[in-house]
C-alpha positions as CSV (number, residue, x, y, z in Angstrom):
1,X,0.0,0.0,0.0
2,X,2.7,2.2,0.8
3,X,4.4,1.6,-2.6
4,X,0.8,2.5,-4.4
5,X,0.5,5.7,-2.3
6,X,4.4,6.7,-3.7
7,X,3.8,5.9,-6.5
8,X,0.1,7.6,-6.8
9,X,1.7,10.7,-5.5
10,X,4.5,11.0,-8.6
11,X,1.9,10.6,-11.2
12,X,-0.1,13.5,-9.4
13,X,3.1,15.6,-8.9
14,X,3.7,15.0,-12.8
15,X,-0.3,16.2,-13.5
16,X,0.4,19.0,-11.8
17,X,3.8,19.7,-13.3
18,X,2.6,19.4,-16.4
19,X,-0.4,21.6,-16.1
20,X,1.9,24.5,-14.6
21,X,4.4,24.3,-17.6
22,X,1.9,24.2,-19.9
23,X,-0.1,27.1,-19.2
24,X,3.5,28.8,-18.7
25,X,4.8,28.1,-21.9
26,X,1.2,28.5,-23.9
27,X,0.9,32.3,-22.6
28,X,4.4,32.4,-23.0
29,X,4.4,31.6,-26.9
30,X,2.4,34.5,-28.2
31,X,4.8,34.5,-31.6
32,X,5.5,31.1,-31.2
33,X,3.4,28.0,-33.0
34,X,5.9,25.5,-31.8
35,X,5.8,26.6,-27.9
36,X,1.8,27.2,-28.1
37,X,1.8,22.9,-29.6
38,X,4.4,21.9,-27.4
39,X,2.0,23.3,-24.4
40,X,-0.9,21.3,-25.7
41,X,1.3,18.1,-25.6
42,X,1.8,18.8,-22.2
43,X,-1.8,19.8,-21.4
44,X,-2.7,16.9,-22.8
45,X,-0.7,14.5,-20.7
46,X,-1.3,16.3,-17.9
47,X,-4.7,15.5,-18.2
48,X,-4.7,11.7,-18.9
49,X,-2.6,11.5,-15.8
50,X,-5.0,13.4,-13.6
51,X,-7.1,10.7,-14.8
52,X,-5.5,7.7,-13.5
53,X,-4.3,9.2,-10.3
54,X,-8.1,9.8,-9.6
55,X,-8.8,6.4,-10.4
56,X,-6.4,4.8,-8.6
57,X,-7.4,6.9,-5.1
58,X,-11.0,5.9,-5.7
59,X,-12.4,9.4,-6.7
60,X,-13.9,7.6,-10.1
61,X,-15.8,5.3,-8.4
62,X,-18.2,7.5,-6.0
63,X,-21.2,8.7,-7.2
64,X,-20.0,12.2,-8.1
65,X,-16.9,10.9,-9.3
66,X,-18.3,8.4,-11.5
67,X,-20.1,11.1,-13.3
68,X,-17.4,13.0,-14.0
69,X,-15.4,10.5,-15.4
70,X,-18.5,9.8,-17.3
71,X,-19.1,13.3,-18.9
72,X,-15.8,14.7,-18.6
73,X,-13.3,13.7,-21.3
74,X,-9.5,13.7,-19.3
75,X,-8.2,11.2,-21.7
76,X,-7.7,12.4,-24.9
77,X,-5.1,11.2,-26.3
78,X,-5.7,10.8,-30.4
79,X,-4.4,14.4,-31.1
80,X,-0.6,13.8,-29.2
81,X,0.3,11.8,-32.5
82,X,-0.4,15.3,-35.3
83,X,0.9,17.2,-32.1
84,X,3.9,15.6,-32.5
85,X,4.1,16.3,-36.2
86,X,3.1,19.2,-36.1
87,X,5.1,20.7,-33.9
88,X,8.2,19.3,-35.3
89,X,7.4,20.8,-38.8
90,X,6.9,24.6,-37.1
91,X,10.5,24.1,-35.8
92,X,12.0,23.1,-39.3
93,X,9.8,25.4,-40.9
94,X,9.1,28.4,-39.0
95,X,6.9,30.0,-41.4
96,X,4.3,27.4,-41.1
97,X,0.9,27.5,-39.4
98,X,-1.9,25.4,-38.7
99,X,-4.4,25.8,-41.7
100,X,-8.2,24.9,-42.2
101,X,-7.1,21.4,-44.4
102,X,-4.6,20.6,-41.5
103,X,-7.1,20.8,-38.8
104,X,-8.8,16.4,-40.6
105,X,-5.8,15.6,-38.8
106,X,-7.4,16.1,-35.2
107,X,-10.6,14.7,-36.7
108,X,-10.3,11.5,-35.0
109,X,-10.3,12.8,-31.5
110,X,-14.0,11.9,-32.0
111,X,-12.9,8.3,-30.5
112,X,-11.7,9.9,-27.6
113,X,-15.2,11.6,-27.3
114,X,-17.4,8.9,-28.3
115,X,-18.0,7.3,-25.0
116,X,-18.7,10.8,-23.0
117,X,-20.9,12.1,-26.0
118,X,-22.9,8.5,-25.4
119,X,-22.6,9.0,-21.5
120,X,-24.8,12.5,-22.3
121,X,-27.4,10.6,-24.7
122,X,-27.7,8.0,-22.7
123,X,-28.4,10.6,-19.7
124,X,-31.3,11.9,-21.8
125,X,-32.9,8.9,-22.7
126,X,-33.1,7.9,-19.1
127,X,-34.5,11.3,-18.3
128,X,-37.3,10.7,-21.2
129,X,-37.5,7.6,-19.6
130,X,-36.9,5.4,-22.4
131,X,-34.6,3.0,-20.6
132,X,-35.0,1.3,-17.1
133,X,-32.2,2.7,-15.1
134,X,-32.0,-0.4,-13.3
135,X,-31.3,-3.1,-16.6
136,X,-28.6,-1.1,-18.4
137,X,-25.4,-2.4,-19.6
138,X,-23.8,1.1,-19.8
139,X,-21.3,1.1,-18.1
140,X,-19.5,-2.4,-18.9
141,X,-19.7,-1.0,-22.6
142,X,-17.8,2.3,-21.3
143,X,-15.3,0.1,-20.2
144,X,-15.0,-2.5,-23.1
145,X,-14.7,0.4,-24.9
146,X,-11.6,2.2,-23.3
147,X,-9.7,-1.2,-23.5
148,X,-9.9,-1.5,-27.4
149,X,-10.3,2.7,-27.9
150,X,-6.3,2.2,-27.2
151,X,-5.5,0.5,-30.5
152,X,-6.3,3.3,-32.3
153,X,-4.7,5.6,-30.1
154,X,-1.7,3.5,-30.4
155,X,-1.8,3.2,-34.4
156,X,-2.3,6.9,-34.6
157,X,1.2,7.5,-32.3
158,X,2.6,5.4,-34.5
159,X,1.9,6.4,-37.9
160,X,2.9,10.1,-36.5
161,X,5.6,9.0,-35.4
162,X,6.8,7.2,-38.9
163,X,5.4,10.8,-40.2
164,X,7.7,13.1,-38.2
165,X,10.6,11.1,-38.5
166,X,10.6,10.7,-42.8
167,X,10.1,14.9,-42.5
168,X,13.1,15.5,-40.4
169,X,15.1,13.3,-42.5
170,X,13.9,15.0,-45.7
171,X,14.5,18.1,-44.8
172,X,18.0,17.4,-43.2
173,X,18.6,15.6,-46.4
174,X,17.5,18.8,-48.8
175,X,19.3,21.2,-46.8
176,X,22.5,19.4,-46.9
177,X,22.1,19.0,-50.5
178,X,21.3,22.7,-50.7
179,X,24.2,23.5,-48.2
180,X,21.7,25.7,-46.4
181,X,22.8,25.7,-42.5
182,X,21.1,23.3,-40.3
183,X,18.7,24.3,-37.7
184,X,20.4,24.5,-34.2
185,X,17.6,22.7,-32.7
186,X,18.2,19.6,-34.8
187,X,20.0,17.3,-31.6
188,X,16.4,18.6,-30.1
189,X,14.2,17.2,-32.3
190,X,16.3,14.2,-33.1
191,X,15.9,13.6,-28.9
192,X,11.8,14.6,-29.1
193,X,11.2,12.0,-31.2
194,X,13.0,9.0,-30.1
195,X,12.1,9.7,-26.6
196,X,8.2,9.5,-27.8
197,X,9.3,6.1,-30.1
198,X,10.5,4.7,-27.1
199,X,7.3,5.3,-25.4
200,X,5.2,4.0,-27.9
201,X,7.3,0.3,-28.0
202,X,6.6,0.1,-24.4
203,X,2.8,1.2,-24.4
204,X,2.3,-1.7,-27.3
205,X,4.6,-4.0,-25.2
206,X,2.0,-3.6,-22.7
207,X,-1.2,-3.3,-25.5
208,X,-0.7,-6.8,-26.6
209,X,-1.6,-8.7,-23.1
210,X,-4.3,-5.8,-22.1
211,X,-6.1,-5.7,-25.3
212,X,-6.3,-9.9,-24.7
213,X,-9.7,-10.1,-22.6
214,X,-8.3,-13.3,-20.8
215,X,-5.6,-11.1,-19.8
216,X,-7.0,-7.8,-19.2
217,X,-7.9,-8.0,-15.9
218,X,-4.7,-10.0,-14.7
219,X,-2.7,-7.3,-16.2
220,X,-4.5,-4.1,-14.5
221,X,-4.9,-5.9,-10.9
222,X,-0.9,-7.1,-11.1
223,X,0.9,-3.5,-12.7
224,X,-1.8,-1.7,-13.4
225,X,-1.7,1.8,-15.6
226,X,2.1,2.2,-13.6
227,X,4.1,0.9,-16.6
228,X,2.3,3.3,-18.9
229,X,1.6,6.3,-16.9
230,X,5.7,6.5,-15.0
231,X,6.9,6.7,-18.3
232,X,4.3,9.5,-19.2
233,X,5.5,11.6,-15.8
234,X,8.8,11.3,-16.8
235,X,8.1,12.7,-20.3
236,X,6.0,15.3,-18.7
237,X,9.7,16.5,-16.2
238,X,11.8,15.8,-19.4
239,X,9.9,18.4,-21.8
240,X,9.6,20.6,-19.1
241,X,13.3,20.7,-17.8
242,X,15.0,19.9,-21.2
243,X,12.8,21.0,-24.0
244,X,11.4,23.6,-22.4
245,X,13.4,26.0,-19.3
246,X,16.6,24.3,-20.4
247,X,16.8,23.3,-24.8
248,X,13.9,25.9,-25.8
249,X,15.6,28.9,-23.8
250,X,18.9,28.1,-25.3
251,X,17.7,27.9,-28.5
252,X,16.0,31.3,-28.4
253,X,19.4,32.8,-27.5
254,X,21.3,31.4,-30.1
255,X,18.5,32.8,-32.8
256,X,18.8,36.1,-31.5
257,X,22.5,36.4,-30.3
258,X,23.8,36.8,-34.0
259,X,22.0,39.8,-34.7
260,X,21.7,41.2,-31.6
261,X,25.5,41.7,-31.2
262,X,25.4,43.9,-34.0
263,X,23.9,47.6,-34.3
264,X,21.1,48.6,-36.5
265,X,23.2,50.3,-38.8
266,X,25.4,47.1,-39.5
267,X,22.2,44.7,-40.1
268,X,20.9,47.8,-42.4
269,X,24.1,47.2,-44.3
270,X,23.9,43.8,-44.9
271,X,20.5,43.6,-46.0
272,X,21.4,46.7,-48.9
273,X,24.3,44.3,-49.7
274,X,22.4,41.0,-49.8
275,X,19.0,43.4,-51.8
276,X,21.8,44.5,-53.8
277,X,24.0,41.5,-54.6
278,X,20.6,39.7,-56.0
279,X,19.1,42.5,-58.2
280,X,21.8,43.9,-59.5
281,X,24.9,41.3,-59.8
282,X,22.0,38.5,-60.0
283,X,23.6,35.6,-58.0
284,X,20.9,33.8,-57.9
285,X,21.2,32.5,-61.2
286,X,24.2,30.1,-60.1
287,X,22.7,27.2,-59.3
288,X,25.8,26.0,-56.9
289,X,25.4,29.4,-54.9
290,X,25.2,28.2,-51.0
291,X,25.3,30.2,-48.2
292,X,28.9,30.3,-48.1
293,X,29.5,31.4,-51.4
294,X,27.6,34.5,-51.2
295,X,28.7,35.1,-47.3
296,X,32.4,35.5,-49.4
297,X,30.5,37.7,-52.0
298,X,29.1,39.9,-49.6
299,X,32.4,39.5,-47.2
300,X,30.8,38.5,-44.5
301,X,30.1,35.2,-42.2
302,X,27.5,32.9,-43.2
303,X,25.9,32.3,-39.9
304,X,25.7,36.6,-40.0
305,X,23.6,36.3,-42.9
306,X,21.4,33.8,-42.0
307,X,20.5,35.3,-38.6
308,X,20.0,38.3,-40.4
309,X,17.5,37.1,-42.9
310,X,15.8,34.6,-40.2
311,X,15.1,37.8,-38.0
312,X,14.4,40.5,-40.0
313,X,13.0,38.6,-42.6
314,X,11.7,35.5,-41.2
315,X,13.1,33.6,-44.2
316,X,15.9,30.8,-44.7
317,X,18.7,31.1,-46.9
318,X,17.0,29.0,-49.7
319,X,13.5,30.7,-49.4
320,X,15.3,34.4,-49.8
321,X,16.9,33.1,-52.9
322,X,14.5,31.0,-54.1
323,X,11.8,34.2,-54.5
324,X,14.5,35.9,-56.6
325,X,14.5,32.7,-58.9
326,X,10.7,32.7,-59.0
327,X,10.4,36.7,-60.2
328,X,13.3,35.5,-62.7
329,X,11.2,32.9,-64.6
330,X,8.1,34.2,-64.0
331,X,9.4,37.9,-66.0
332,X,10.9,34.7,-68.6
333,X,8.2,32.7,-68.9
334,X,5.5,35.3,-70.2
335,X,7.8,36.5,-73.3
336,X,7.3,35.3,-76.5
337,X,10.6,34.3,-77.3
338,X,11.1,31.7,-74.3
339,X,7.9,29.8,-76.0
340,X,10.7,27.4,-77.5
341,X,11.4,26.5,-74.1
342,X,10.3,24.3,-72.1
343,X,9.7,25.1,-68.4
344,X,12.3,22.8,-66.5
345,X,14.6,24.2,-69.5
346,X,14.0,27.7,-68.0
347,X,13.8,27.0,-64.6
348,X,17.6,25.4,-64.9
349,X,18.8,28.8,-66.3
350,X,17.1,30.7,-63.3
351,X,19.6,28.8,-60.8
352,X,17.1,25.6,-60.4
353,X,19.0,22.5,-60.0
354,X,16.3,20.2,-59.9
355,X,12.5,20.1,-61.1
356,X,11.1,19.4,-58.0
357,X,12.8,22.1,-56.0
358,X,11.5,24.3,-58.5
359,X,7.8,23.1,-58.3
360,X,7.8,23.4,-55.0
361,X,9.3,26.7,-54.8
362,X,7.1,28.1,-57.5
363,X,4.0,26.9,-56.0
364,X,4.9,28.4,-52.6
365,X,5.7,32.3,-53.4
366,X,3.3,32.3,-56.4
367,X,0.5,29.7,-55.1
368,X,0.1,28.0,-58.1
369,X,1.9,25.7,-60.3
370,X,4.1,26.7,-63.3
371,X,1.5,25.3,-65.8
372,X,-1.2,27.4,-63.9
373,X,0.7,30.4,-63.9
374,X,1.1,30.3,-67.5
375,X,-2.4,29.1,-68.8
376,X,-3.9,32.0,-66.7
377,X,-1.4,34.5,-67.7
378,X,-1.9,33.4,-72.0
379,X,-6.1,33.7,-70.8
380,X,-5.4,37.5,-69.7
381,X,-3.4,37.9,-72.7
C-alpha cells in the first residue's frame, strides 16, 4: 500500500507539473506555434494523468466521481500523434501554421469523445425515460470500450511517429544537398522523437496482453496503468526541464545572439548588400550558390547572414533566394521568345538545380503551379 501511495503521488506531482508548464509556456508563446503545440502536448498529458491518479485513489468510483469521469473527457489522447508532427514541422519550418485542411488531422479525436458524448445521450434517454435505469449495460460497454479505444490511439502515435521522422530526415537531407545551415535545434528534435518512439514500444509491449480479454484483468490488478503512466510523468519532467526551461531557452538565445550583437546600422548594411548583390549582380542565377558562397560575395560570415535574414526577414537562406529565382522565370516565362522553351529548360537557367525544387518553390511564393501560372497568364493575354 505504501508503494501504491508513492507511486500515486509521482503521477499526481507529474499532472500537476505538467499543467503548470503548460499554461506557462502557452501564454508564454504569443509569436511562437511551436511553444503554443508543445504546451498542448503537455496539457494533454497532464490530463490523462490526472485521470489515473483519480482512479487509482477511488475518486472515479463515488457517485459524483463516476459522473465526472463519465461526462468529462480527461483522456484524450488521439491528437498527441499530429501534435507531435506538427510541432516538429513549425520548428523546421518556421513559417508554417496550422491551416483549415490541417485541422482532418485532429478529426479522429472523436474516438476519444465517443464514449462521453454517449454518456450524455444516454443521460437523456433515461430522463425521457426510455430505458429502465435499473437493466442497463452502460457502463460495462464504457469500459469494453476504453480497453480497445487504445489500438487506435496506439496506431495513430505510431503512424505520426513514422510521419515526423521521414520529415526531419527530408528536410536534413534537402538542406544538406542545398548547403543551407542546419537548424540548431536539430540534436532537439532528433531527442523529441526517439524519446516518444521509445514510449510508444513500451505502451504496445503492454497493449498486446491488455487488449487480450483473458488477460486484461490479470494485467491491471498485477501492474496496473504504472508501466504506462511513470513513463508519461517522466516525459512530462523531461519536456519541461530539457525542452522547455533548459533546450527551448537556449535555442532562443542562439537565434537572436547573432543579430543582436550587431547595431542597426550594420544589419541595415547587410540587407542593402544582400537586396543588392541579387538584383543587380543577380547571383541567384548560379545554381551551386550556397550560403557560403555568397557570405564570401558579400564578405561577411554565413551564420551573419542567415541570422539576419531569419530575424528580419523570417526567411531561410533557400526561401530568400528562391523568390528571386521565381520573379526571374516568371518575367521569362511570359515572353514570346522563351515559348521554345520548355519550363524545366528555363527553370535550370534561373539557378534551379532540380525540377522538384522548383515546383515546389514556385508553387509556394506564387500559389500556383508553373503550368497554372502560364495558362492563366496566355487567358489575360
Amino acid at each position: 500500500m505504501a508503494l501504491t501511495a508513492f507511486l500515486n503521488s509521482i503521477i499526481l506531482l507529474g499532472s500537476i507539473q505538467g499543467f503548470l508548464i503548460g499554461f506557462l509556456l502557452y501564454f508564454s508563446s504569443k509569436e511562437r506555434p511551436s511553444g503554443k503545440l508543445l504546451a498542448w502536448l503537455l496539457l494533454i498529458l497532464a490530463t490523462a494523468c490526472l485521470k489515473i491518479y483519480l482512479n487509482n485513489i477511488g475518486f472515479s468510483a463515488t457517485g459524483i466521481g463516476s459522473l465526472i469521469d463519465a461526462f468529462v473527457p480527461f483522456m484524450i489522447i488521439m491528437p498527441v500523434g499530429p501534435l507531435i508532427y506538427f510541432y516538429l514541422k513549425t520548428e523546421l519550418f518556421p513559417n508554417f501554421k496550422i491551416n483549415r485542411k490541417d485541422r482532418i488531422h485532429f478529426y479522429p479525436v472523436i474516438i476519444d469523445l465517443f464514449p462521453h458524448v454517449s454518456a450524455v445521450i444516454f443521460l437523456l434517454v433515461l430522463m425521457l425515460g426510455w430505458a429502465n435505469p435499473q437493466k442497463n449495460n452502460f457502463g460495462v460497454l464504457f469500459d469494453t470500450y476504453n480497453v480497445y479505444s487504445d489500438i487506435p490511439r496506439w496506431i495513430s502515435l505510431s503512424v505520426y511517429l513514422l510521419f515526423s521522422f521521414r520529415l526531419l530526415n527530408t528536410r536534413v537531407k534537402k538542406m544538406k544537398f542545398e548547403n543551407d545551415v542546419l537548424p540548431s535545434s536539430l540534436q532537439w528534435m532528433k531527442e523529441f522523437l526517439w524519446v516518444f518512439l521509445a514510449f510508444d514500444f513500451l505502451w504496445l509491449v503492454y497493449l498486446v496482453p491488455y487488449s487480450i480479454p483473458t488477460y486484461t484483468d490479470f494485467i491491471l490488478t498485477s501492474v496496473d496503468w504504472y508501466p504506462i503512466y511513470l513513463p508519461i510523468v517522466a516525459i512530462i519532467y523531461w519536456l519541461g526541464i530539457r525542452g522547455l526551461l533548459i533546450g527551448r531557452k537556449e535555442m532562443s538565445l542562439v537565434r537572436k545572439s547573432a543579430v543582436s550583437r550587431f547595431p542597426e546600422e550594420a544589419i541595415e548594411k547587410i540587407m542593402q548588400g544582400l537586396h543588392r548583390t541579387m538584383t543587380e549582380d543577380k547571383v541567384y542565377l548560379d545554381a551551386e550558390l550556397n550560403l557560403a558562397k555568397l557570405a564570401r560575395h558579400l564578405g561577411t560570415s554565413p551564420k551573419i547572414i542567415s541570422a539576419v535574414l531569419n530575424q528580419k526577414l523570417g526567411k531561410s537562406f533557400n526561401e530568400y533566394v528562391n523568390q528571386f529565382r521565381v520573379k526571374e522565370i516568371k518575367e521569362r516565362l511570359v515572353r514570346a521568345e522563351n515559348k521554345k522553351y520548355t519550363i524545366t529548360a528555363l527553370a535550370y537557367e534561373c539557378g534551379f538545380n532540380s525540377q522538384p525544387t522548383f515546383q515546389r518553390a514556385f508553387k509556394s511564393v506564387v500559389g500556383l503551379t508553373p503550368s497554372e501560372f502560364l495558362l492563366k497568364n496566355g487567358e489575360a493575354a
